[in-house]
N, CA, C, O and CB atoms as a CASP TS submission, in Angstrom:
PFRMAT TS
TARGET T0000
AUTHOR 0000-0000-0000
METHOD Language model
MODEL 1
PARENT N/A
ATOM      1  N   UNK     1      -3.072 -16.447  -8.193  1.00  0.00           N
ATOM      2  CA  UNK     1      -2.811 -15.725  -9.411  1.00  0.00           C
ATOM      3  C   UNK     1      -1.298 -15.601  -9.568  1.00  0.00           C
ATOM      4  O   UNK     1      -0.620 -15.115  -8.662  1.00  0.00           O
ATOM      5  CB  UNK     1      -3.503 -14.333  -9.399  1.00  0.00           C
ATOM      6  N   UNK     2      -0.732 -16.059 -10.776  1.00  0.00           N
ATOM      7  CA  UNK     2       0.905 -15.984 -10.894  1.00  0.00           C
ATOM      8  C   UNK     2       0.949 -14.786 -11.057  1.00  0.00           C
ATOM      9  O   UNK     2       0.100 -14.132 -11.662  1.00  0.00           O
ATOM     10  CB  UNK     2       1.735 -16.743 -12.013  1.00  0.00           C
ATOM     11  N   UNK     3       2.567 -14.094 -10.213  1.00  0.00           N
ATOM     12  CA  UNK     3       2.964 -12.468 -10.513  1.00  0.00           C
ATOM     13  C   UNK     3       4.017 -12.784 -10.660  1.00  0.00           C
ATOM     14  O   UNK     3       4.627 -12.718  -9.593  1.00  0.00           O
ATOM     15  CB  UNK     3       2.815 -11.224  -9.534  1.00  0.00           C
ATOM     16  N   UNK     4       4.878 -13.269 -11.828  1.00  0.00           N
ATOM     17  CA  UNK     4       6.396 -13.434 -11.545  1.00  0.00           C
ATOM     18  C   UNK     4       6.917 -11.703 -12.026  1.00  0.00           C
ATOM     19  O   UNK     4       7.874 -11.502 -12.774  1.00  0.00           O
ATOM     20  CB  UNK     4       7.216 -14.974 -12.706  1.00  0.00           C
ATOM     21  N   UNK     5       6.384 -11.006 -11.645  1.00  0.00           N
ATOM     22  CA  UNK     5       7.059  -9.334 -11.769  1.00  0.00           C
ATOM     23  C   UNK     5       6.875  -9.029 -10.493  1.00  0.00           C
ATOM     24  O   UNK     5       7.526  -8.093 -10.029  1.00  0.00           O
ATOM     25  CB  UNK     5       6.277  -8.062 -12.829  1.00  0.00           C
ATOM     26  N   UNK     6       5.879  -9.810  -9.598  1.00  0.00           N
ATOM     27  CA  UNK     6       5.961  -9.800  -8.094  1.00  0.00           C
ATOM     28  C   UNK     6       7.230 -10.182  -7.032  1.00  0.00           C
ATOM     29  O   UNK     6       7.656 -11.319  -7.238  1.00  0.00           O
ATOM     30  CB  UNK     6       4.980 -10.648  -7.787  1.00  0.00           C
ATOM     31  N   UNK     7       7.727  -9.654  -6.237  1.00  0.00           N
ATOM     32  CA  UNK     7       8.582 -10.611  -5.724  1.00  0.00           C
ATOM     33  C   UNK     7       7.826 -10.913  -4.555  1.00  0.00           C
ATOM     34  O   UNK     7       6.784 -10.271  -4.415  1.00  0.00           O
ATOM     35  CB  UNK     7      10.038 -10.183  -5.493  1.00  0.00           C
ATOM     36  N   UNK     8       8.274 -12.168  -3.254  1.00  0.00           N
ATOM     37  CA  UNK     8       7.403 -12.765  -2.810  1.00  0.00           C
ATOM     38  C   UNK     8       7.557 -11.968  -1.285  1.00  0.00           C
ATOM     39  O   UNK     8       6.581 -11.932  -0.535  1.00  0.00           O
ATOM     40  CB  UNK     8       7.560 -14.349  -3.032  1.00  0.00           C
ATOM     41  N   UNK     9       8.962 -11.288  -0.865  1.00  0.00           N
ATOM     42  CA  UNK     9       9.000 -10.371  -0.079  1.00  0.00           C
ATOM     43  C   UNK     9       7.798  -9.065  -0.300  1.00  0.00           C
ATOM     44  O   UNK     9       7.465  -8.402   0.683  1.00  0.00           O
ATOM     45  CB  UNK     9      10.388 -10.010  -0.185  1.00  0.00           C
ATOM     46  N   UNK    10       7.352  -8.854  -1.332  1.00  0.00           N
ATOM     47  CA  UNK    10       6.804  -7.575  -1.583  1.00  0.00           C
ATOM     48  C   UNK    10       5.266  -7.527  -1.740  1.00  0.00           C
ATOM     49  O   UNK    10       4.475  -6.585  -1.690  1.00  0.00           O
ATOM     50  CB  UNK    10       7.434  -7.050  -2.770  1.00  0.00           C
ATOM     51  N   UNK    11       5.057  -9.229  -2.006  1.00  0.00           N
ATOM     52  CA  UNK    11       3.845  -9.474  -1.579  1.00  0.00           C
ATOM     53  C   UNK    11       3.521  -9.592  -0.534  1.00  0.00           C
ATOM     54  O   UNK    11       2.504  -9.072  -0.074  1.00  0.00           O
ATOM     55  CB  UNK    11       3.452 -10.206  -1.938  1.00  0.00           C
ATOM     56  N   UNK    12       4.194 -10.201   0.000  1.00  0.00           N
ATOM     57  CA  UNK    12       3.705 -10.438   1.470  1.00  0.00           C
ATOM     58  C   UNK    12       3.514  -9.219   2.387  1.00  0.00           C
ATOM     59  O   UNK    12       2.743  -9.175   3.346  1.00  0.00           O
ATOM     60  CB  UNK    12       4.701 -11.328   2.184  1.00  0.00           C
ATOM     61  N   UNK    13       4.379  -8.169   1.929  1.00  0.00           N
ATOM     62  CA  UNK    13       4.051  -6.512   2.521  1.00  0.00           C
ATOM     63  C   UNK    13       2.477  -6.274   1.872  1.00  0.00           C
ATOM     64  O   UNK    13       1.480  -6.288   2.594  1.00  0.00           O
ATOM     65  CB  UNK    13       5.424  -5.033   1.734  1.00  0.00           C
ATOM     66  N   UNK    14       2.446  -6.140   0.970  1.00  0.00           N
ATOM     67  CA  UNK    14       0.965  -5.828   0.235  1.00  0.00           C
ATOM     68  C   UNK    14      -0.091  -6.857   0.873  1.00  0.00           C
ATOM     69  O   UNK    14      -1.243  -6.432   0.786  1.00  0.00           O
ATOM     70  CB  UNK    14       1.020  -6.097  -1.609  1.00  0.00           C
ATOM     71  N   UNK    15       0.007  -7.872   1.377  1.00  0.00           N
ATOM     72  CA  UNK    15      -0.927  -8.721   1.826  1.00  0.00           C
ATOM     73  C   UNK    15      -1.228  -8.532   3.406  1.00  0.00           C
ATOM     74  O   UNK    15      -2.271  -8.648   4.049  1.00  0.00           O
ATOM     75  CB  UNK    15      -0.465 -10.086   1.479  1.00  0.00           C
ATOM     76  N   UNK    16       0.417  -8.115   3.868  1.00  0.00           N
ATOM     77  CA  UNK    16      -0.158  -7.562   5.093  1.00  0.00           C
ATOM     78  C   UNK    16      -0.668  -5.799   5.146  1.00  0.00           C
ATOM     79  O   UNK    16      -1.358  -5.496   6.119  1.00  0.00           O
ATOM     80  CB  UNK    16       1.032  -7.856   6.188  1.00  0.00           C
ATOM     81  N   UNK    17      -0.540  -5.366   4.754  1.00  0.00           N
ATOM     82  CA  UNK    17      -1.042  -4.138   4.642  1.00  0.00           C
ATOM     83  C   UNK    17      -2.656  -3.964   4.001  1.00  0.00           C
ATOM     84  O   UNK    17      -3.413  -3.024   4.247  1.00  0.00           O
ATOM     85  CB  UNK    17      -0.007  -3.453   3.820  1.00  0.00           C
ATOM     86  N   UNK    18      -2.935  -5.109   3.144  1.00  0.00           N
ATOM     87  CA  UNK    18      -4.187  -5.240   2.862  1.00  0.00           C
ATOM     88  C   UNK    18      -5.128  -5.811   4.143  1.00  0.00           C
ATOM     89  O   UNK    18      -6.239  -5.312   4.324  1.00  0.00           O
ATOM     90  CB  UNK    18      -4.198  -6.095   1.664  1.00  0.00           C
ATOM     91  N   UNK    19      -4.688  -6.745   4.909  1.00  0.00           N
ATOM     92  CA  UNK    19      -5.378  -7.466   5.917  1.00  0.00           C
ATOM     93  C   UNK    19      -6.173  -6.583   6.862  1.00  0.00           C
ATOM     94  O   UNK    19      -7.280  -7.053   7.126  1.00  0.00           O
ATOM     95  CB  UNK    19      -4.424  -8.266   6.669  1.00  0.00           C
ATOM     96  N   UNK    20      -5.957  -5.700   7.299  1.00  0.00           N
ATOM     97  CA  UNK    20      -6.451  -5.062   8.631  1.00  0.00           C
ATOM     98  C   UNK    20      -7.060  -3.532   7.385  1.00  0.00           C
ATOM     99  O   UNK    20      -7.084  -2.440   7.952  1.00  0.00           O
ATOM    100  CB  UNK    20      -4.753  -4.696  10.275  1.00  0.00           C
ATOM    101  N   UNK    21      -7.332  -3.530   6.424  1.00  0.00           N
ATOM    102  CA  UNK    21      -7.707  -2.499   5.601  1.00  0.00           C
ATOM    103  C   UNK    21      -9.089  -2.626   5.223  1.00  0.00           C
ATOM    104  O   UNK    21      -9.515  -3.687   4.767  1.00  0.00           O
ATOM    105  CB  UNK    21      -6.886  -2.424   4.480  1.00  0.00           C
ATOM    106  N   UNK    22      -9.971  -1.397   5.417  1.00  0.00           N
ATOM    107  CA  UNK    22     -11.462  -1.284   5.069  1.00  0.00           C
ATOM    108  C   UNK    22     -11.520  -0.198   4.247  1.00  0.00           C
ATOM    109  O   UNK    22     -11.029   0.907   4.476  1.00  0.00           O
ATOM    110  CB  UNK    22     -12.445  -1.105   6.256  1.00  0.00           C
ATOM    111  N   UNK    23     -12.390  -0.683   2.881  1.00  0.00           N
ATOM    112  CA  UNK    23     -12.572   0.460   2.265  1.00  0.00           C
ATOM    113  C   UNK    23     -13.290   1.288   2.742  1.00  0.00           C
ATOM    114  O   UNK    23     -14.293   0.748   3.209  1.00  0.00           O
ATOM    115  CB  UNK    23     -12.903   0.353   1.267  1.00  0.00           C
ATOM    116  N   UNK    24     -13.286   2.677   2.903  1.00  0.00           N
ATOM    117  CA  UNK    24     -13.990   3.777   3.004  1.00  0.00           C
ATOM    118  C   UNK    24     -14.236   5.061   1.837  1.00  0.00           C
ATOM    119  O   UNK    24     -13.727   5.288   0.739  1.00  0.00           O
ATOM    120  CB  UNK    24     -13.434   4.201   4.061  1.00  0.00           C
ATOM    121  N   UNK    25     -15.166   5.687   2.575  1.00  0.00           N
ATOM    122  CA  UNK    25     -15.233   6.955   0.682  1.00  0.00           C
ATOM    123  C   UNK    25     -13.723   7.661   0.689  1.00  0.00           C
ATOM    124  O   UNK    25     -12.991   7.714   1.677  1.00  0.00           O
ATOM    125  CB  UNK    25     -16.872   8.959   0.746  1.00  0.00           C
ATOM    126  N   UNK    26     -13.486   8.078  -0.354  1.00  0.00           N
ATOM    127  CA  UNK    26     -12.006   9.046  -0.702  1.00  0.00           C
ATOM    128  C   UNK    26     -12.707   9.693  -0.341  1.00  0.00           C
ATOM    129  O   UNK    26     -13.890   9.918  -0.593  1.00  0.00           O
ATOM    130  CB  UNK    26     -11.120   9.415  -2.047  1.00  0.00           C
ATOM    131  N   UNK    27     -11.733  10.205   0.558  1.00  0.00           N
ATOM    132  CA  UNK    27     -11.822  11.986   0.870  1.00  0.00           C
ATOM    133  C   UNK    27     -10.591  13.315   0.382  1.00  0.00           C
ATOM    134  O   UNK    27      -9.528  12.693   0.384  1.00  0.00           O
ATOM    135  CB  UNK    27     -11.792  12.081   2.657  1.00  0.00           C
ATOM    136  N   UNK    28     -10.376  14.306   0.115  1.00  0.00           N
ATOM    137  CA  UNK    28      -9.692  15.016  -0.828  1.00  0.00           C
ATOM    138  C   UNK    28      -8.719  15.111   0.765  1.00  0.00           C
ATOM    139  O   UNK    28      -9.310  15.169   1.843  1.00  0.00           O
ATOM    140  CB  UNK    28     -10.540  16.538  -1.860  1.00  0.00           C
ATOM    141  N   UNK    29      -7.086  15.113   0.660  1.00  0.00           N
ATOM    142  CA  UNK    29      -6.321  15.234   1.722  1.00  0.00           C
ATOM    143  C   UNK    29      -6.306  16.050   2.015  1.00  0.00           C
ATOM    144  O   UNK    29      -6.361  16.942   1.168  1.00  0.00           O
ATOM    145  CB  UNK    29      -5.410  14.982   1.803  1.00  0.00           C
ATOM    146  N   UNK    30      -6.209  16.457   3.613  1.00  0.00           N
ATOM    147  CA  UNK    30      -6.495  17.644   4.279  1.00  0.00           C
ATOM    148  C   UNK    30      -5.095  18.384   4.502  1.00  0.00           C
ATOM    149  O   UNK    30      -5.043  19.558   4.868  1.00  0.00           O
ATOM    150  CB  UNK    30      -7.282  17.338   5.630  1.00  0.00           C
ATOM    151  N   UNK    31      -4.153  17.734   4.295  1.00  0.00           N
ATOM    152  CA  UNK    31      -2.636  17.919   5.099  1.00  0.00           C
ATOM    153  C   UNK    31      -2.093  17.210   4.446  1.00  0.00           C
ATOM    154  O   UNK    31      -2.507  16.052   4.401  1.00  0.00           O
ATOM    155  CB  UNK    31      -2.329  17.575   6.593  1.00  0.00           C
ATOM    156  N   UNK    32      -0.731  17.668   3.522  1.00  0.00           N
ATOM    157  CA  UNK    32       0.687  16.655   2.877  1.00  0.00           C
ATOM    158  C   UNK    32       1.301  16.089   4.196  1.00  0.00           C
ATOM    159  O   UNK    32       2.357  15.476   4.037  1.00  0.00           O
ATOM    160  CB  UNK    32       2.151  17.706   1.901  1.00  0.00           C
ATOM    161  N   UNK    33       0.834  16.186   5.442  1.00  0.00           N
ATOM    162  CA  UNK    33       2.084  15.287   6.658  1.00  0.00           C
ATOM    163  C   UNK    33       0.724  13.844   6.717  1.00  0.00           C
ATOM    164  O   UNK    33      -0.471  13.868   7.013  1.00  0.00           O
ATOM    165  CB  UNK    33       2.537  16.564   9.080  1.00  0.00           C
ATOM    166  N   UNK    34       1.455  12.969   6.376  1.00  0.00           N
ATOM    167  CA  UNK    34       0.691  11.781   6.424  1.00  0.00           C
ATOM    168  C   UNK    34       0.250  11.462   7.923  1.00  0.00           C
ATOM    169  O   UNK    34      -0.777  10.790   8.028  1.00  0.00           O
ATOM    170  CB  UNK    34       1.525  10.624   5.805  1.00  0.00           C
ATOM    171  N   UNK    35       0.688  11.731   8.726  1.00  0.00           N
ATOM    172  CA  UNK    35       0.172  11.076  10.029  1.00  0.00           C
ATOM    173  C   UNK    35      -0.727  12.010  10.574  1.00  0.00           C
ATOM    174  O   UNK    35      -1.228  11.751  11.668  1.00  0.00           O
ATOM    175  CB  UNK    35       1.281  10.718  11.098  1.00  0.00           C
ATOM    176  N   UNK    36      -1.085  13.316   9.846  1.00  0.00           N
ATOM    177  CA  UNK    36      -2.120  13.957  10.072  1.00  0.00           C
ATOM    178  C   UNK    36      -3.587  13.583   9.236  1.00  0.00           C
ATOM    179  O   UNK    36      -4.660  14.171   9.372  1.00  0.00           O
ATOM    180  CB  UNK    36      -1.653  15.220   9.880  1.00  0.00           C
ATOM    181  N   UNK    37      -3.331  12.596   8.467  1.00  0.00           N
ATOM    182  CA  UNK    37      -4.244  12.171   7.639  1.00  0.00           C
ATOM    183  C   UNK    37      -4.833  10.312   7.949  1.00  0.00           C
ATOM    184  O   UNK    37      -5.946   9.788   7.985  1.00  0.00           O
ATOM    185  CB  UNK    37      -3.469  12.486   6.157  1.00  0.00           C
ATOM    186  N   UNK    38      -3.981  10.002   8.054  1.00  0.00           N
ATOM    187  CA  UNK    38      -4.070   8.446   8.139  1.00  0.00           C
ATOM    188  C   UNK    38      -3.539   7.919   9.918  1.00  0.00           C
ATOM    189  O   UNK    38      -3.022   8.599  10.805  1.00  0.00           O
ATOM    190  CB  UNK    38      -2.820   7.729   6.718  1.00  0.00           C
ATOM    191  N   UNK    39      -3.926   6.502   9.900  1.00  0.00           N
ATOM    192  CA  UNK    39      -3.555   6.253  11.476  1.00  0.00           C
ATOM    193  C   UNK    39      -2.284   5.809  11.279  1.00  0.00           C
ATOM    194  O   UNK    39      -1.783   5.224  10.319  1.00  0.00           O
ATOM    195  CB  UNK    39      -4.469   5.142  12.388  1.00  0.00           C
ATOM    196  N   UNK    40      -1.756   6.222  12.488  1.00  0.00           N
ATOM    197  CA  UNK    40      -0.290   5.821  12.675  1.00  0.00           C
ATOM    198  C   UNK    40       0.561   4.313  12.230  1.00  0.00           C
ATOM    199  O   UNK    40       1.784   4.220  12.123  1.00  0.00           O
ATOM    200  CB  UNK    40      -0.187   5.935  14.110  1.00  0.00           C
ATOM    201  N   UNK    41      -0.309   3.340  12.040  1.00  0.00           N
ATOM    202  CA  UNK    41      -0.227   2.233  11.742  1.00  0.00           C
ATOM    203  C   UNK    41       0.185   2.443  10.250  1.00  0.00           C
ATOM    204  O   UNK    41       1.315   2.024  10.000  1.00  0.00           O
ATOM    205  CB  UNK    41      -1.402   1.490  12.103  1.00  0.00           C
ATOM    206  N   UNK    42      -0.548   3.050   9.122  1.00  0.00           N
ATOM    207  CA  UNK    42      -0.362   3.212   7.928  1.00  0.00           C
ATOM    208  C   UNK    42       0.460   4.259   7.345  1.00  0.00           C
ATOM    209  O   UNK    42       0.766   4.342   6.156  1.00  0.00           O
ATOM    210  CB  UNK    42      -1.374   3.246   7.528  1.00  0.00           C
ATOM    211  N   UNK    43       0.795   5.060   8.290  1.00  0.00           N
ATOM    212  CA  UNK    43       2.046   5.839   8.297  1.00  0.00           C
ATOM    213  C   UNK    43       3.069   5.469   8.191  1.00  0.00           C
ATOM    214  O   UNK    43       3.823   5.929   7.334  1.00  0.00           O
ATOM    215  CB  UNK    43       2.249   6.401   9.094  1.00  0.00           C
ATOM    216  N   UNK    44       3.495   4.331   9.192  1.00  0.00           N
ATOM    217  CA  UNK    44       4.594   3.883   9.727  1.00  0.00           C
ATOM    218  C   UNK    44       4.719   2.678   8.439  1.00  0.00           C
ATOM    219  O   UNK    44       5.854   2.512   7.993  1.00  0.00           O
ATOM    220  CB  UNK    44       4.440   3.417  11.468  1.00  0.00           C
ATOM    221  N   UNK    45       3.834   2.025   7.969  1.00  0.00           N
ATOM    222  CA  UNK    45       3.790   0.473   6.871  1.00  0.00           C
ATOM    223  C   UNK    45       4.913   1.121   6.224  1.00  0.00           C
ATOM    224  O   UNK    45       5.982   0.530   6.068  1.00  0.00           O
ATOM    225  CB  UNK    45       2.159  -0.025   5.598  1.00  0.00           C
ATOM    226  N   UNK    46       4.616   2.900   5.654  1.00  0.00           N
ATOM    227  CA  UNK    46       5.434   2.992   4.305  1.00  0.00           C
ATOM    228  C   UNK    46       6.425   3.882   4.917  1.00  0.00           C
ATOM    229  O   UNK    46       6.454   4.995   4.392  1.00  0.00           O
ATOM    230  CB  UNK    46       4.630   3.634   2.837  1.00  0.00           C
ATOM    231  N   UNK    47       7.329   3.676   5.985  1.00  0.00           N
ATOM    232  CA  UNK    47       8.703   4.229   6.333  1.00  0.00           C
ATOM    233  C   UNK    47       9.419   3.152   5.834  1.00  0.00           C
ATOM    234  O   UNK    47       9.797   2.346   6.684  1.00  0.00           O
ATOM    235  CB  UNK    47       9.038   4.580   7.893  1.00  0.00           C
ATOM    236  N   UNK    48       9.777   2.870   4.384  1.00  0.00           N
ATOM    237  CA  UNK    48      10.641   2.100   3.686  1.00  0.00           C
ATOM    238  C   UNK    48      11.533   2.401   2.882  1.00  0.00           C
ATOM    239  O   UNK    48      11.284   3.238   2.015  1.00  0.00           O
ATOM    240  CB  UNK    48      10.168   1.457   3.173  1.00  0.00           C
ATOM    241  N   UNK    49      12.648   1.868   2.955  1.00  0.00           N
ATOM    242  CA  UNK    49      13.299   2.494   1.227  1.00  0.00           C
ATOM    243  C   UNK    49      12.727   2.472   0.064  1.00  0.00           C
ATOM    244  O   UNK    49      12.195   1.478  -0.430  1.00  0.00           O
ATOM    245  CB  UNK    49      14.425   1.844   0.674  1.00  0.00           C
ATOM    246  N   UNK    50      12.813   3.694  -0.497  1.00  0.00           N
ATOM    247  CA  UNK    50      11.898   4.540  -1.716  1.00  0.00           C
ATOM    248  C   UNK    50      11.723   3.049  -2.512  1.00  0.00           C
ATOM    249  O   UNK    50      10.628   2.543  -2.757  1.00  0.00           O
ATOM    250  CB  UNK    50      12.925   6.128  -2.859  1.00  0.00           C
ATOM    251  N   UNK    51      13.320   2.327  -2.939  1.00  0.00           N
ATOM    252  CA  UNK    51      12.816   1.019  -3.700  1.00  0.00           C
ATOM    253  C   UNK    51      11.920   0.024  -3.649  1.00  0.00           C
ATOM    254  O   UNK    51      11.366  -0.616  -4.543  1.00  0.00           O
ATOM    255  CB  UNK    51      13.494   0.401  -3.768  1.00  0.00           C
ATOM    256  N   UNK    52      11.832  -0.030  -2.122  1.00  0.00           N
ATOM    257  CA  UNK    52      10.903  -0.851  -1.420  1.00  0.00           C
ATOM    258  C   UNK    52       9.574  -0.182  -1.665  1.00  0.00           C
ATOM    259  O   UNK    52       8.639  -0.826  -2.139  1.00  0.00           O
ATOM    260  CB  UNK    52      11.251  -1.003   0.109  1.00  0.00           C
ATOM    261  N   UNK    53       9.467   1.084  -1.357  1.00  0.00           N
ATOM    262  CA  UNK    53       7.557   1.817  -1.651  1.00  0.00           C
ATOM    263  C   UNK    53       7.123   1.762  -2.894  1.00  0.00           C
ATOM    264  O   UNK    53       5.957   1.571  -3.239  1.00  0.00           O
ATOM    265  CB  UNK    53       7.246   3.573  -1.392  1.00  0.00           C
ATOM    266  N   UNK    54       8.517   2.012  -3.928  1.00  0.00           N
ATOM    267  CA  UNK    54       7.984   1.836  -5.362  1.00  0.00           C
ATOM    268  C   UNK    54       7.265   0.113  -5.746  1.00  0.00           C
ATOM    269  O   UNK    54       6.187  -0.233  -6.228  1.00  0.00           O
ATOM    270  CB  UNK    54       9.470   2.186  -6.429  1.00  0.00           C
ATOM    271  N   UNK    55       8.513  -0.680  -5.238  1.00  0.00           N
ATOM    272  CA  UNK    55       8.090  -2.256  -5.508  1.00  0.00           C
ATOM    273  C   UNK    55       6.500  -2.295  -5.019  1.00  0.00           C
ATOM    274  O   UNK    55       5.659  -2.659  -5.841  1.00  0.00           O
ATOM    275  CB  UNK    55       9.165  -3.500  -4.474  1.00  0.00           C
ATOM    276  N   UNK    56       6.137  -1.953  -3.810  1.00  0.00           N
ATOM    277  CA  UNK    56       4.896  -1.922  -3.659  1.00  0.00           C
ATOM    278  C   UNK    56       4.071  -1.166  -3.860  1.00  0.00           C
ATOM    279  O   UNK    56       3.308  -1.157  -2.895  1.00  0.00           O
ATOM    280  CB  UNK    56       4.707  -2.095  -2.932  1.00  0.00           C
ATOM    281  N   UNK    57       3.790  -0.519  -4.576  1.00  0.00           N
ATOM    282  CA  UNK    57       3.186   0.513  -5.301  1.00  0.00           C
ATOM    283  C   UNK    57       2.889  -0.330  -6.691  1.00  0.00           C
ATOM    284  O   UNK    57       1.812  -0.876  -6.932  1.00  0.00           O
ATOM    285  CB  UNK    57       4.195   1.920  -5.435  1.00  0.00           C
ATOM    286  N   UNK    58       4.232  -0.336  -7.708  1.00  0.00           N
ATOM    287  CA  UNK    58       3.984  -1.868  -8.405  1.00  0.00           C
ATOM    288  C   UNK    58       2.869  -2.929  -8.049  1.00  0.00           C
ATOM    289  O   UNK    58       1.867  -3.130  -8.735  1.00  0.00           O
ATOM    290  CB  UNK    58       5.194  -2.669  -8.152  1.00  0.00           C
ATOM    291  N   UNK    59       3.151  -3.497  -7.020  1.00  0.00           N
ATOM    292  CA  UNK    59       2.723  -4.753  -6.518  1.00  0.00           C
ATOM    293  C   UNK    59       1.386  -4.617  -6.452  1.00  0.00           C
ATOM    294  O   UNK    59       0.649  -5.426  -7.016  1.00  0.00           O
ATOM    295  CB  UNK    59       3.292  -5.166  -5.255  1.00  0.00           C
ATOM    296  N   UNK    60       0.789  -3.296  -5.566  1.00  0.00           N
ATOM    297  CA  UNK    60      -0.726  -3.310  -5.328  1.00  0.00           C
ATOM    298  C   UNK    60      -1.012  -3.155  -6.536  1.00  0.00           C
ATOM    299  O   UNK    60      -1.866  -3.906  -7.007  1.00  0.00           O
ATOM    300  CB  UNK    60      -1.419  -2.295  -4.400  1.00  0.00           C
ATOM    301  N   UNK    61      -0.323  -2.035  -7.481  1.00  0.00           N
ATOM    302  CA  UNK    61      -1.327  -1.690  -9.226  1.00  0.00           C
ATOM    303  C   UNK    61      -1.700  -2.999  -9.722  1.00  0.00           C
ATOM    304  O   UNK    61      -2.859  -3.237 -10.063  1.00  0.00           O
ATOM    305  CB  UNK    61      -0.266  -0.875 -10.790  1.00  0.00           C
ATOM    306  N   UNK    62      -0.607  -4.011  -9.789  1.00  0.00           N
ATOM    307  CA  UNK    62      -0.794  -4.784 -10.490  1.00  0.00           C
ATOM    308  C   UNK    62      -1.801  -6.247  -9.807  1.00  0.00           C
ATOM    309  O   UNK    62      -2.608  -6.844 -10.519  1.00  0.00           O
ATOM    310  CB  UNK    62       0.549  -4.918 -10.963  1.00  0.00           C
ATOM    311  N   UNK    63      -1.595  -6.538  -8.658  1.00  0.00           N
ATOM    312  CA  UNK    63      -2.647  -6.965  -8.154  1.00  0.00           C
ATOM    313  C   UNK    63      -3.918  -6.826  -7.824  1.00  0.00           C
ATOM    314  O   UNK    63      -4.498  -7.888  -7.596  1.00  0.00           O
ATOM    315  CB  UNK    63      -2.436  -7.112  -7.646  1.00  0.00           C
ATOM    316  N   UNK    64      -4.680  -5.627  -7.703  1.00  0.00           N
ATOM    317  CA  UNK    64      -5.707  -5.153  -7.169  1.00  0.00           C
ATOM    318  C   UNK    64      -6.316  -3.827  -7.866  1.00  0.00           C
ATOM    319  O   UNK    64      -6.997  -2.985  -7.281  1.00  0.00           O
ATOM    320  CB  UNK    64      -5.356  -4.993  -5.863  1.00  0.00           C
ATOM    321  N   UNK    65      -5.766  -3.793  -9.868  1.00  0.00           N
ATOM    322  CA  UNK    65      -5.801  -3.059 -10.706  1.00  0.00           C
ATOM    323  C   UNK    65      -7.025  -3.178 -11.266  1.00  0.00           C
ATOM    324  O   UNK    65      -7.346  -2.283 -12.048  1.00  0.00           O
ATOM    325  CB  UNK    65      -4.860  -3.164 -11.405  1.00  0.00           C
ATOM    326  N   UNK    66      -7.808  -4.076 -11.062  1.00  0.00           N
ATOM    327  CA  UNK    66      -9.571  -4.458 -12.093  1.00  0.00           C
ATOM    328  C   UNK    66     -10.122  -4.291 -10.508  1.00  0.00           C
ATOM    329  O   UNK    66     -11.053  -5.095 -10.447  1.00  0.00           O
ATOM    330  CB  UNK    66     -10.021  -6.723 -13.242  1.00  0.00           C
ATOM    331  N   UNK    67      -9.963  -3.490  -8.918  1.00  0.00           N
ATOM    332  CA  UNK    67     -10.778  -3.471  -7.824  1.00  0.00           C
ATOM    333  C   UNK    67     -11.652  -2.426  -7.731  1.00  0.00           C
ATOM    334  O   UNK    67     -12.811  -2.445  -7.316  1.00  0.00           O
ATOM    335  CB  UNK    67     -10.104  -3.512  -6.767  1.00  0.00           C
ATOM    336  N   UNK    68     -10.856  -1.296  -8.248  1.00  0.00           N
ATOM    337  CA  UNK    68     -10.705   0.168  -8.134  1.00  0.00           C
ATOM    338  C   UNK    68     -10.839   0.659  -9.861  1.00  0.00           C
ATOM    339  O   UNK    68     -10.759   1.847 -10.172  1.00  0.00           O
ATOM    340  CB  UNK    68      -9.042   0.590  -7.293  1.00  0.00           C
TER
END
């Protein structure tokens, strides 16, 4: 699928962060400290510069926007 609003660094974060990911039910968050909520693995993906979390934030909406 062409994303030229994608860049190809930012996919490739979104593709690895998708790989090892299973959907499960939403659950309402128990705690604003993320590593009390999620595994340490998915904690740590988004210790990025804010520009970098936004680009991918972008990236998943627009890729994986008709999933959800």
């Amino acid at each position: 699928m062409p994303s030229p609003n994608v860049k190809s660094s930012i996919l490739a974060k979104v593709i690895e962060y998708a790989q090892p990911y299973i959907a499960g039910p939403r659950l309402p968050l128990h705690s604003a400290n993320m590593m009390e909520v999620v595994q340490e693995w998915y904690a740590s993906f988004v210790v990025v510069d804010q520009d970098v979390l936004f680009e991918l934030i972008l990236a998943t909406n627009h890729l994986f926007h008709k999933r959800f």
